[in-house]
Structure formats: C-alpha cells, structure tokens
C-alpha positions as CSV (number, residue, x, y, z in Angstrom):
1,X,-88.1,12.1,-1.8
2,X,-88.7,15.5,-0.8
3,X,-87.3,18.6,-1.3
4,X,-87.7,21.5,0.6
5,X,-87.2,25.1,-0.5
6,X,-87.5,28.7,1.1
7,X,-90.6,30.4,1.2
8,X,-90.5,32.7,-1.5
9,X,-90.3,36.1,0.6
10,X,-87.3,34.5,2.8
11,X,-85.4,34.4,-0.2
12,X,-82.1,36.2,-1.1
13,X,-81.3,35.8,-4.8
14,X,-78.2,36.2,-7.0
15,X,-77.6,35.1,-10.7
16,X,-74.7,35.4,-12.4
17,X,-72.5,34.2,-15.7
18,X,-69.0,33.7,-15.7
19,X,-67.8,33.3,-19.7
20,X,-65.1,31.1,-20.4
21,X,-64.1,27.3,-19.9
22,X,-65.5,25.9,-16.7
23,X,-62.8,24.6,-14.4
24,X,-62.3,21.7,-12.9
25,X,-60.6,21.6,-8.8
26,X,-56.9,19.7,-8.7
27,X,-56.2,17.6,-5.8
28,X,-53.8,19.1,-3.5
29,X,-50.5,17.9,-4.1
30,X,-48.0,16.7,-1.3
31,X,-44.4,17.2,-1.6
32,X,-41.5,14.8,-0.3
33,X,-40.3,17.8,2.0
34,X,-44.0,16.9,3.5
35,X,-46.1,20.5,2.5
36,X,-48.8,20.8,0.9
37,X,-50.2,22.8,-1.6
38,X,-53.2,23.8,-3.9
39,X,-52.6,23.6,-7.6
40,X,-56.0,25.0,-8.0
41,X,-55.3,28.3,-6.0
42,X,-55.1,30.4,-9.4
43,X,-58.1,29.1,-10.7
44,X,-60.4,29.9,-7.7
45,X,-58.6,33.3,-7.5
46,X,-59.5,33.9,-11.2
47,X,-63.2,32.4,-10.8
48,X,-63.8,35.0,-7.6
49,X,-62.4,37.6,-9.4
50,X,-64.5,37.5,-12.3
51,X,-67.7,36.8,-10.2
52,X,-66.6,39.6,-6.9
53,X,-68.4,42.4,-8.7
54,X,-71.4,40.4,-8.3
55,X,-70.9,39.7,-4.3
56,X,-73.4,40.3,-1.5
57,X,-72.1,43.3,0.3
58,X,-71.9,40.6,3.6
59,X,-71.7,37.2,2.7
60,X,-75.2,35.3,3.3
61,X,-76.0,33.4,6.2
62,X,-77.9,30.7,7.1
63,X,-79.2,27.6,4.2
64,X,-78.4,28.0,0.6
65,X,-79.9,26.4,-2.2
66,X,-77.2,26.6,-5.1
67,X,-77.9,25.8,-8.7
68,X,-74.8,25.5,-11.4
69,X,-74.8,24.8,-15.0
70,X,-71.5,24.4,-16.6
71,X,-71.3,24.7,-20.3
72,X,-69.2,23.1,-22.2
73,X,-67.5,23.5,-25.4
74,X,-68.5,20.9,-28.0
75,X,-65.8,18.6,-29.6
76,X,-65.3,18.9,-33.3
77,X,-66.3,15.8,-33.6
78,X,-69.9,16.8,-33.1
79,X,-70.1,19.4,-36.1
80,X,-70.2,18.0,-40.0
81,X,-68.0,18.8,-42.2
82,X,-67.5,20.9,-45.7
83,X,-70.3,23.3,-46.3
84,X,-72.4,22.3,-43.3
85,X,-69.4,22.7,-40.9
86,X,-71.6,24.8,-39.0
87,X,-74.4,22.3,-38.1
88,X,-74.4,19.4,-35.9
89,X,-74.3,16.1,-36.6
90,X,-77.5,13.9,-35.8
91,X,-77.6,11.7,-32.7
92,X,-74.9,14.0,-30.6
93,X,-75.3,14.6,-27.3
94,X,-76.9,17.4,-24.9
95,X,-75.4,16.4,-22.0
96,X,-71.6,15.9,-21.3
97,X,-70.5,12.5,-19.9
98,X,-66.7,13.4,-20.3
99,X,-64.3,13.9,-17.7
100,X,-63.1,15.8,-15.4
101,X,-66.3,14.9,-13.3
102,X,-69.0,17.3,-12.3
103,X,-68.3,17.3,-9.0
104,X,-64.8,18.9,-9.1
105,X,-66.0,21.6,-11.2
106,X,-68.6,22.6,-8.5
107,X,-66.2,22.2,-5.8
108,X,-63.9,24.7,-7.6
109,X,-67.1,27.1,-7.6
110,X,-68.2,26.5,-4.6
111,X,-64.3,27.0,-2.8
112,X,-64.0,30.3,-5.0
113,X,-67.4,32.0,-3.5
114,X,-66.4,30.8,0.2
115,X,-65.9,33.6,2.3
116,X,-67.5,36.2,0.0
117,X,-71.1,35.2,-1.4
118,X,-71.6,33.0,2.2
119,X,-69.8,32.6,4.9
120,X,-69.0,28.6,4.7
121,X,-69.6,26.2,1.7
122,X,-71.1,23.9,4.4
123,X,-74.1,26.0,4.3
124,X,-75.0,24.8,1.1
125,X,-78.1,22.3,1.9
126,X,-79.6,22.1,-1.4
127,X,-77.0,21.9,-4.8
128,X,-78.1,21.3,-8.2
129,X,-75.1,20.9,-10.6
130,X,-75.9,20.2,-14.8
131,X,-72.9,19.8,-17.2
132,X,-73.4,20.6,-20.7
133,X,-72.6,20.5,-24.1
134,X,-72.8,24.3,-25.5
135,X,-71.3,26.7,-28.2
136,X,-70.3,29.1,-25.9
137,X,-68.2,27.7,-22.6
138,X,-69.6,29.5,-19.5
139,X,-70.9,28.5,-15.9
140,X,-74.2,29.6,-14.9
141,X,-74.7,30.5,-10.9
142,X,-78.0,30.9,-9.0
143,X,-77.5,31.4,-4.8
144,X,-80.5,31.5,-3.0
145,X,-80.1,32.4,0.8
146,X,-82.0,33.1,3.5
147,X,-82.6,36.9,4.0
148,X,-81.1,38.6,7.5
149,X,-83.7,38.8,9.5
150,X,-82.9,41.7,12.5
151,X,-85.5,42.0,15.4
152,X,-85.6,45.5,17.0
C-alpha cells in the first residue's frame, strides 16, 4: 500500500493541544414525536471553542491529511500501591483497547473543526487516529492542507 502525501512546500500546517478528557460523539437520538437531535452538540461546541483561537483565518481547501492522538487517562488499576503509588505496575499497557471506540472520538473532532479549520470533513483524504494511555488526558491535532494557490 501506498500512501501519498503533499509535497512539502504545498503544505499548510497547524498543530494544536486541547487539555482535558477526549470525547467521544453520541449517536443522535430520535424521539417518539419523530425529531431528532444531537446529544453531542455541547461537546463539539466546547471542543471548537477551545481549539477556535487556533483557526485558519478561512478554512482550508482542497485534501487534508489529519493526524490525532487522544490521550487517555490511565485506570488506577495500572499504578501500585503504598509507597510506590506513583509508579506503574509492570506489563500495563501503552495503548488503550477500552471503549468508547476510536472512531467516535475522531468523528467528534473532526465534526467540531467543520466549517472553521476546512470547509467539509469530506476533505479529509488521509486520517491517522492513536488512542493512548497517558497521565495527562489531552488530544493532540496536526491538519495539513493544501496551500491557496491564486494565479494573477
């Protein structure tokens, strides 16, 4: 398999760190009256708000290549106990295999930025997405776009 990426001078960057909990997107919910409605909407308002500062001033156009990396926070059951409370216990893990699943915490991120950082999330070609284990809960962002290119 191949993957392609832009040429290094084409490239639009922006890094970011949101601290907190990562969050994971709710499934809309219907009601017997027949609407609809997001039970995520405060968390994606919350996410974009902590993260607008950080905004392109127009939202990028064209491919994006995303990377994410949620962190986060480790069970007590990974730390000892007594006087070595503070260290880790052998064997635990790096990686998080515990729900909610990976994919509804990007979707949350990648439904917050829409609109703002680009102009669809359907732009995203290329997404790497890493769930972690950490001692300080926080999601990591890197957007690469395509620059604007203007022909006079």
């Amino acid at each position: 398999m191949k993957i392609y990426n832009l040429p290094r001078d084409s490239k639009e960057t922006i890094e970011f760190t949101i601290y907190g909990p990562p969050v994971a997107l709710k499934r809309h919910r219907h009601l017997r009256s027949g609407h609809t409605y997001d039970p995520s909407k405060k968390d994606k308002a919350n996410f974009l708000a902590k993260s607008k500062n950080l905004a392109p001033k127009s939202p990028l156009d064209g491919p994006i290549f995303m990377y994410i990396e949620f962190h986060i926070a480790r069970p007590k059951s990974h730390y000892r106990t007594g006087k070595y409370k503070h260290l880790l216990k052998q064997g635990v893990l790096f990686h998080c295999p515990k729900r909610p699943d990976i994919d509804n915490y990007a979707k949350l991120v990648l439904d917050a930025l829409n609109g703002v950082f680009y102009k669809d999330d359907g732009q995203v070609t290329t997404l790497v997405i890493t769930k972690v284990y950490s001692t300080k809960p926080k999601t990591v962002i890197r957007i690469e776009g395509e620059n604007e290119i203007t022909i006079s």
